[in-house]
C-alpha positions in Angstrom: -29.1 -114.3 -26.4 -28.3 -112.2 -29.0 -30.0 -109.2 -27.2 -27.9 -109.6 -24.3 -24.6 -109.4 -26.4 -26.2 -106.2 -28.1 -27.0 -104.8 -24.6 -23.7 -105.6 -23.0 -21.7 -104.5 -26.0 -24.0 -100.9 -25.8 -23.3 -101.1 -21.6 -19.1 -101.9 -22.6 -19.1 -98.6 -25.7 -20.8 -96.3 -23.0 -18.6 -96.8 -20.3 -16.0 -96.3 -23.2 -17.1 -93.1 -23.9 -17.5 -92.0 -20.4 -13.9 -92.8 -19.7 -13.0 -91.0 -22.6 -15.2 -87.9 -21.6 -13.4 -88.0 -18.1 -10.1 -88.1 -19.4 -11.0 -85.2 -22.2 -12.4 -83.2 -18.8 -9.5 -83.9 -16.8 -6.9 -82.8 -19.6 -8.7 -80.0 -20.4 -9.0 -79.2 -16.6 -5.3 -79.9 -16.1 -4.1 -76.3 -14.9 -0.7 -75.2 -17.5 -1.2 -71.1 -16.0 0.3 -71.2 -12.9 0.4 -67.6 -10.6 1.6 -66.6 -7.4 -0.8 -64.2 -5.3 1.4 -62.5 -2.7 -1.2 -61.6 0.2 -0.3 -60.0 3.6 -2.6 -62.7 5.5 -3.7 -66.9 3.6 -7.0 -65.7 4.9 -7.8 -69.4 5.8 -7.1 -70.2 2.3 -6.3 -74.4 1.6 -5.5 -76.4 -1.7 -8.2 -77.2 -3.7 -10.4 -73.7 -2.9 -11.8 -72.2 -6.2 -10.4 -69.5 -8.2 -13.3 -67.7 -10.0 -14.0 -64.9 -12.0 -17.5 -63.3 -11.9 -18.3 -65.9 -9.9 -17.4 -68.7 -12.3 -14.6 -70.7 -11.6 -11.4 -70.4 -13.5 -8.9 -72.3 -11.5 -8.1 -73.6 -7.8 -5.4 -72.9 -5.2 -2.5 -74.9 -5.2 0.0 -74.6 -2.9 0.3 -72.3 0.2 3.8 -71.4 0.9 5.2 -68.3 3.1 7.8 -66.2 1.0 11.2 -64.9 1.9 9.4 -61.4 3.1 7.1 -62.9 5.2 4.3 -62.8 2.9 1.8 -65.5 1.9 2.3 -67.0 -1.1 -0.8 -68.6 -2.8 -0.6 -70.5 -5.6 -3.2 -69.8 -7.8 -3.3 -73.1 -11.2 -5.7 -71.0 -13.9 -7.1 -73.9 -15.8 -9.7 -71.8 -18.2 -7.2 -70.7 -20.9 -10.2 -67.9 -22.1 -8.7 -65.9 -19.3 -4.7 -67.0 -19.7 -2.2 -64.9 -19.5 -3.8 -61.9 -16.9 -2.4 -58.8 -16.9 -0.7 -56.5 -14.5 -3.1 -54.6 -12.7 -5.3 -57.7 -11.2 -6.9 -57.8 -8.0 -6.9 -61.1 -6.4 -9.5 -61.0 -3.4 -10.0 -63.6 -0.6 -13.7 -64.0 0.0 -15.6 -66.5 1.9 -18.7 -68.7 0.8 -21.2 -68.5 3.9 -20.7 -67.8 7.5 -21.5 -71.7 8.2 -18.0 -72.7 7.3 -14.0 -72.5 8.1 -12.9 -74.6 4.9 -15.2 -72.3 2.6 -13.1 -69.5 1.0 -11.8 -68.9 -2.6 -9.9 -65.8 -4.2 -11.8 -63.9 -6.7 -10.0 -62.3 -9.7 -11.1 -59.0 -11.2 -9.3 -58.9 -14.6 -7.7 -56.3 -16.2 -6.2 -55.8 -19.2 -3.9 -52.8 -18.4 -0.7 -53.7 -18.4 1.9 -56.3 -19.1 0.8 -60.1 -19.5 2.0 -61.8 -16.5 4.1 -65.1 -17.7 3.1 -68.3 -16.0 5.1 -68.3 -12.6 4.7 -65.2 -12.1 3.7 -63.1 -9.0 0.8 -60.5 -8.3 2.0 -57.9 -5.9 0.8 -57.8 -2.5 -0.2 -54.4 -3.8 -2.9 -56.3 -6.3 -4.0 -58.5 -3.7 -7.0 -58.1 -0.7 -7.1 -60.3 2.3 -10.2 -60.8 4.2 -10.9 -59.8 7.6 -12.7 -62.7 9.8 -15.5 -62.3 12.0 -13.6 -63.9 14.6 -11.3 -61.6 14.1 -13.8 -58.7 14.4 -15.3 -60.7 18.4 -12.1 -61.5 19.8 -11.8 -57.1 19.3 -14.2 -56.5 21.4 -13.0 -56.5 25.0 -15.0 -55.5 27.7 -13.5 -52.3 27.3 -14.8 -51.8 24.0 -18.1 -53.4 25.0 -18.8 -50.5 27.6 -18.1 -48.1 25.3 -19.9 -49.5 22.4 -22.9 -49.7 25.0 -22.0 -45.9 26.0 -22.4 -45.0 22.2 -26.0 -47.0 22.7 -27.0 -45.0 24.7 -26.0 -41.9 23.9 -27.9 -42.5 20.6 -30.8 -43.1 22.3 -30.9 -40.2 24.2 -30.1 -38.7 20.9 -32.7 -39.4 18.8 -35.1 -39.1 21.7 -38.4 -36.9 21.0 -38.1 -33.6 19.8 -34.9 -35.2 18.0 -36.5 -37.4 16.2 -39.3 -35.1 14.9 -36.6 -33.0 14.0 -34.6 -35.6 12.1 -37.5 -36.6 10.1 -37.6 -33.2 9.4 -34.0 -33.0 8.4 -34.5 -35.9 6.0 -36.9 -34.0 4.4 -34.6 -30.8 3.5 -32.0 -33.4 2.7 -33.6 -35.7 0.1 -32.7 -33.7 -3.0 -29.1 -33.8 -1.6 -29.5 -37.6 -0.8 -30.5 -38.2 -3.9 -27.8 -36.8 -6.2 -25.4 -38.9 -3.8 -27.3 -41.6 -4.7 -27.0 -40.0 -8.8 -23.6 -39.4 -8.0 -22.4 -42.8 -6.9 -24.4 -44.3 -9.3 -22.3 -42.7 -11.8 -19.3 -43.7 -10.2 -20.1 -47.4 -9.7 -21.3 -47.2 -13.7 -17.4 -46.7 -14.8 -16.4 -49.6 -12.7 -12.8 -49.7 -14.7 -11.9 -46.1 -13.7 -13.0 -46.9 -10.4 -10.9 -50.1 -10.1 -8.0 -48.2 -12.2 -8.2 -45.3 -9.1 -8.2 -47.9 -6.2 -5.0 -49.3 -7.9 -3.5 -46.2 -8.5 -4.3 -45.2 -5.0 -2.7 -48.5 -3.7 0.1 -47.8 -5.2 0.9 -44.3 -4.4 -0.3 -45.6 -0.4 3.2 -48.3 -1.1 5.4 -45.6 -2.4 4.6 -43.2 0.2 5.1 -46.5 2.6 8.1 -46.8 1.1 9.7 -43.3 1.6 8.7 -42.6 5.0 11.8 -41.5 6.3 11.5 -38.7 3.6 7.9 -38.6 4.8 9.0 -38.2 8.6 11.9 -35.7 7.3 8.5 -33.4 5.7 6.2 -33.8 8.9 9.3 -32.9 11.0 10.2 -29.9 8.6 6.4 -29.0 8.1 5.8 -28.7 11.8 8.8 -27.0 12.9 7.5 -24.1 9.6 4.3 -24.4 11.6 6.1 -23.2 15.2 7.4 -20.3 13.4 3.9 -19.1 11.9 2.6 -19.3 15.2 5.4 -17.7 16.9 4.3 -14.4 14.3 0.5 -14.6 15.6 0.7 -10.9 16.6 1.9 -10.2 13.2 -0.9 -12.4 11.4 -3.4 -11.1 13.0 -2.5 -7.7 12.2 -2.1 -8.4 9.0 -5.3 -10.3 8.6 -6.7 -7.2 10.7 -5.5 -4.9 7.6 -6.3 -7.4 4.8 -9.7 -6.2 4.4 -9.2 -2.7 4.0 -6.1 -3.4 1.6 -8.2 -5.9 -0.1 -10.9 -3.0 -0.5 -8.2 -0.6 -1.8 -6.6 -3.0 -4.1 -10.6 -3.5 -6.0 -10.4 0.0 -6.1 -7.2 0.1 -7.9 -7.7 -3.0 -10.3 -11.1 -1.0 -11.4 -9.5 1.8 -11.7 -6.8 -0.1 -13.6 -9.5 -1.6 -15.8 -11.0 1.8 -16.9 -7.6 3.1 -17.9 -7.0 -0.3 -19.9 -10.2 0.7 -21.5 -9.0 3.9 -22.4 -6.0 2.7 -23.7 -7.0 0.0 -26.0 -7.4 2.0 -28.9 -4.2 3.9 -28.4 -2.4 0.7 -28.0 -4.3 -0.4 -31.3 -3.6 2.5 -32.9 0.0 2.6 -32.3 0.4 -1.3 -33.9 1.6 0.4 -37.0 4.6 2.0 -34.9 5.6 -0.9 -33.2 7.9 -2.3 -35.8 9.5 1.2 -36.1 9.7 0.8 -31.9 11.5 -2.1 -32.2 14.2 -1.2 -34.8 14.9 2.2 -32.3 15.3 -0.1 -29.4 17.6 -2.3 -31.5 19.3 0.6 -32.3 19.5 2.3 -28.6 20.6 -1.0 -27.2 24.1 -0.4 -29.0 24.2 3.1 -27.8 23.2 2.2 -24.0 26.1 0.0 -23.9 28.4 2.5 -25.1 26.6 4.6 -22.5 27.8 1.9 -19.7 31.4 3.7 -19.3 30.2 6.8 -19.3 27.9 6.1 -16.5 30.9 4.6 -14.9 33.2 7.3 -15.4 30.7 10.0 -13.4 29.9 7.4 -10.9 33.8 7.7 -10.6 33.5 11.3 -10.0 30.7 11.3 -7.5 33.3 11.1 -4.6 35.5 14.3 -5.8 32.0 16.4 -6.5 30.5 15.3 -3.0 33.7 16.7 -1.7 33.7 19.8 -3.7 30.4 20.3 -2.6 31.5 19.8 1.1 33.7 22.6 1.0 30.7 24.9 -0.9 29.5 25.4 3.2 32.6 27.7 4.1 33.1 29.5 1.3 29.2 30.2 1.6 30.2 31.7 4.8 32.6 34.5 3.5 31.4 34.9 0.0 28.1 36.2 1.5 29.3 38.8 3.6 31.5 39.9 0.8 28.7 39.8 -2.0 26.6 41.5 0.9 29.2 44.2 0.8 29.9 44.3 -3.0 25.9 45.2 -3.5 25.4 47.9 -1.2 29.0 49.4 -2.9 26.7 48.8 -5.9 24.1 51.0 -4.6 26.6 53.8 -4.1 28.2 53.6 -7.4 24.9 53.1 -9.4 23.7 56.7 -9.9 27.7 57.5 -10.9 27.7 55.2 -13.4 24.0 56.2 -14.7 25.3 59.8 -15.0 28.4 59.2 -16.7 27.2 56.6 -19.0 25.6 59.6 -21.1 29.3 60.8 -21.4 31.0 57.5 -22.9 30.1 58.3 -26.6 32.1 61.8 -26.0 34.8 59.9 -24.5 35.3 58.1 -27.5 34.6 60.3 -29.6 37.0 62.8 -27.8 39.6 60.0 -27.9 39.5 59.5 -31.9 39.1 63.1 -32.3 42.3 63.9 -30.4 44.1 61.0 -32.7 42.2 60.8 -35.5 41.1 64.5 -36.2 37.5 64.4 -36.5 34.4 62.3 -35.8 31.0 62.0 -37.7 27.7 62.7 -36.0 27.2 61.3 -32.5 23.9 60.9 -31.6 20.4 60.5 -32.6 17.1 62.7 -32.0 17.1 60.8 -28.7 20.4 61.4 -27.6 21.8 57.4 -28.5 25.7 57.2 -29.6 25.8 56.3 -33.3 29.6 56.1 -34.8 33.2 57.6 -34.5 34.9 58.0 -37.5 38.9 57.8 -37.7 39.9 60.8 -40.3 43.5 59.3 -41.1 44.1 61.0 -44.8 46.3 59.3 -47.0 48.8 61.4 -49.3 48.5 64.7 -47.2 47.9 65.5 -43.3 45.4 66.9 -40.9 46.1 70.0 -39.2 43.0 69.6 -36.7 44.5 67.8 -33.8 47.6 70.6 -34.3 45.6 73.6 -34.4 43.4 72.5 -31.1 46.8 72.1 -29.2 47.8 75.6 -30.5 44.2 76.8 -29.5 44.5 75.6 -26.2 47.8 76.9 -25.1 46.4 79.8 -26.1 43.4 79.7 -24.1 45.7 79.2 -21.4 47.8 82.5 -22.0 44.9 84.6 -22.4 42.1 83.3 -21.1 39.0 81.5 -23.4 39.3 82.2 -26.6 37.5 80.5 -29.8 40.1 78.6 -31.5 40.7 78.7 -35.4 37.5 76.5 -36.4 35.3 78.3 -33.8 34.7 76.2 -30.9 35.0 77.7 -27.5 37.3 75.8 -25.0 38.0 75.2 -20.9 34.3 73.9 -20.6 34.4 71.5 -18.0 31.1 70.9 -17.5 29.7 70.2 -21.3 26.3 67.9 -21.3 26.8 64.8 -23.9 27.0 66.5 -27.3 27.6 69.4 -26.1 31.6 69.4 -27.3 29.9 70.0 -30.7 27.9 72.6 -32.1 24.4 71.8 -32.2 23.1 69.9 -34.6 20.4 71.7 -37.1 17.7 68.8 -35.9 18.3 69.9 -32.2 19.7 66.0 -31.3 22.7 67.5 -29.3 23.4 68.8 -26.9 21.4 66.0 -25.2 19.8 66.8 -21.2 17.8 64.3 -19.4 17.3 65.6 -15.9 16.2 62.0 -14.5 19.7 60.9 -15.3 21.7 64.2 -15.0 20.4 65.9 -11.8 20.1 69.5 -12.2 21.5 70.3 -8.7 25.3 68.8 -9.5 27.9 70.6 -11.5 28.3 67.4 -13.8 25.9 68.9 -16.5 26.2 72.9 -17.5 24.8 73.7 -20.5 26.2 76.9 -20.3 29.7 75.4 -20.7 27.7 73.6 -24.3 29.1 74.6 -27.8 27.3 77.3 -29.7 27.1 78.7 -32.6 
């Protein structure tokens, strides 16, 4: 007896602690996380399908609503609080169990913890979220259309890797493995940084929706872009010539920028030697800055007077036209005149001389050993008078009464035709008179030295 009361008392406190367990399981499992997965398609989705992570469940679907944009609206009640709040930037996929069922899908989360904590209630975008694409889906696509071309492609690739091909595949496979292989490397690398991977599908999903967004402006740039392309084509001729040239300019050009190098060679230690200047550069710039602004009206001023000179220069054409008859003129009357002048430039000293002599009263020596003009001497006396000029006038009236006659101081007079110095006696060195028959020809009357003073 008293075993049975132990026994049903044990049976009574188990079944107490198995109520207590389930309730403990069913408060625990009680979802307080509550988010809404926007998704273009439910995918089949119904209440009570799993939410899992990795594979482990997290949650389950509540309520399947469509939203004001036409969008499904999952409900998704998160009841592992490990994994409460998510973040923005979590994909919410729709996968499926096994092909045996209908009622067999659940969403998958792939967590991330790049940006903002998303507050119970709230939504992931339908840019987080990725339906699933049903096999019945993928039949009912296949019309007999695409069925007879499918089988078209069938046999095309047979008859494609028929024999050689084959051989010559294999063969291909071969030169190709090292290739193969670092694609293999190289997604293995990419697959190993599985957060940048996810971060760049996200990224890319989201730049897809803003271009979606703007594709007016999109259609504005394709419009714009093809309309620049009509116009490059319209210039073929043009290109082609110019791609035609571009290799020899191209050629030319390395010429130059070699040649360009060289002299940057060259001039690296000048340009490093003239360092040391620069500063000194710098304060004449600063200083010729002041100066070229001053310069500015000046500049302005014979810009100003480009219109009159261009005119003055227009008229330079006619005069031209009877200046150079008349300078034509003036230098053969220059060839006539030349030998006069040569012979009486001898004479020009006397002439002066002659002049002061006649006011004056005397002049000092002439001429040099070589016949050059030297001096003429004024005799004005102060406190008493000269007779000279006096007793040549007397002299010469009386020259002309009687004939030549040596005046008081002993000169001879009426010689016309006196070389230059010959007015004077001779001088004791021989200097005067002076005779150069190159100058005075010895054929003309204009040099007699017969008519020269002697002693």
């Amino acid at each position: 007896m008293i075993r049975q009361q132990v026994a049903r008392w044990a049976a009574l406190f188990a079944l107490g602690l198995a109520a207590i367990a389930v309730v403990i399981v069913l408060m625990t499992r009680s979802s307080s996380y509550v988010v809404h997965a926007r998704f273009y398609d439910a995918g089949q989705l119904v209440g009570g399908d799993l939410v899992t992570v990795a594979g482990h469940q997290v949650g389950t679907v509540g309520s399947i609503s469509v939203s004001g944009n036409g969008l499904a609206d999952i409900e998704l009640d998160i009841s592992d609080h490990g994994i409460a709040p998510i973040h923005e930037g979590t994909i919410a996929t729709i996968g499926q169990l096994s092909l045996t069922g209908v009622a067999n899908r659940f969403v998958g989360l792939q967590l991330s913890s790049a940006g903002p904590a998303i507050p119970s209630g709230g939504a992931l975008r339908v840019a987080q979220t990725r339906g699933i694409v049903d096999l019945d889906t993928v039949l009912v696509a296949l019309t007999p259309r695409v069925r007879s071309q499918l089988q078209q492609i069938l046999r095309t690739g047979a008859y494609f890797i028929h024999q050689p091909t084959a051989s010559s595949l294999n063969q291909l496979a071969r030169y190709l493995n090292p290739a193969i292989s670092q694609s293999a490397q190289l997604g293995a690398e990419i697959v190993a940084d599985k957060f940048a991977l996810d971060r760049l599908v996200v990224t890319s999903a989201q730049v897809a929706s803003a271009l979606a967004a703007r594709s007016g402006d999109l259609g504005g740039a394709v419009t714009s872009t093809a309309a620049a392309l009509r116009e490059i084509a319209s210039e073929r001729v043009a290109l082609e010539d110019s791609i035609a040239r571009a290799p020899a300019v191209l050629h030319q050009a390395t010429g130059v920028l070699a040649d360009v190098n060289f002299t940057l060679r060259i001039l690296e230690p000048v340009l490093v030697d003239l360092r040391p200047v620069a500063p000194r550069l710098g304060s004449l710039l600063r200083a010729l800055l002041p100066a070229a602004g001053n310069a500015i009206p000046t500049i302005a001023g014979i810009q100003a007077l480009v219109p009159s000179a261009k005119a003055a220069l227009k008229a330079f054409p006619p005069a031209a036209k009877l200046a150079i008859p008349a300078v034509q003129s003036l230098t053969k009357a220059l060839g006539g005149v030349v030998p006069i002048l040569a012979g009486l430039r001898p004479y020009t000293p006397d002439a002066v001389a002659g002049f002061f002599n006649g006011v004056g009263g005397a002049e000092g020596g002439s001429y040099d050993a070589n016949g050059h003009y030297l001096k003429a001497l004024l005799n004005i006396q102060s406190g008493g008078s000269s007779l000279t000029g006096l007793l040549n006038k007397i002299s010469s009236l009386l020259g002309r009464a009687v004939g030549p006659v040596s005046p008081l101081n002993g000169a001879r007079s009426r010689l016309l035709a006196t070389c230059p110095g010959g007015g004077n006696p001779p001088a004791v060195d021989n200097s005067n008179p002076w005779t150069a028959p190159d100058v005075l020809p010895a054929t003309g009357n204009l040099c007699n030295p017969k008519d020269d003073q002697n002693p």
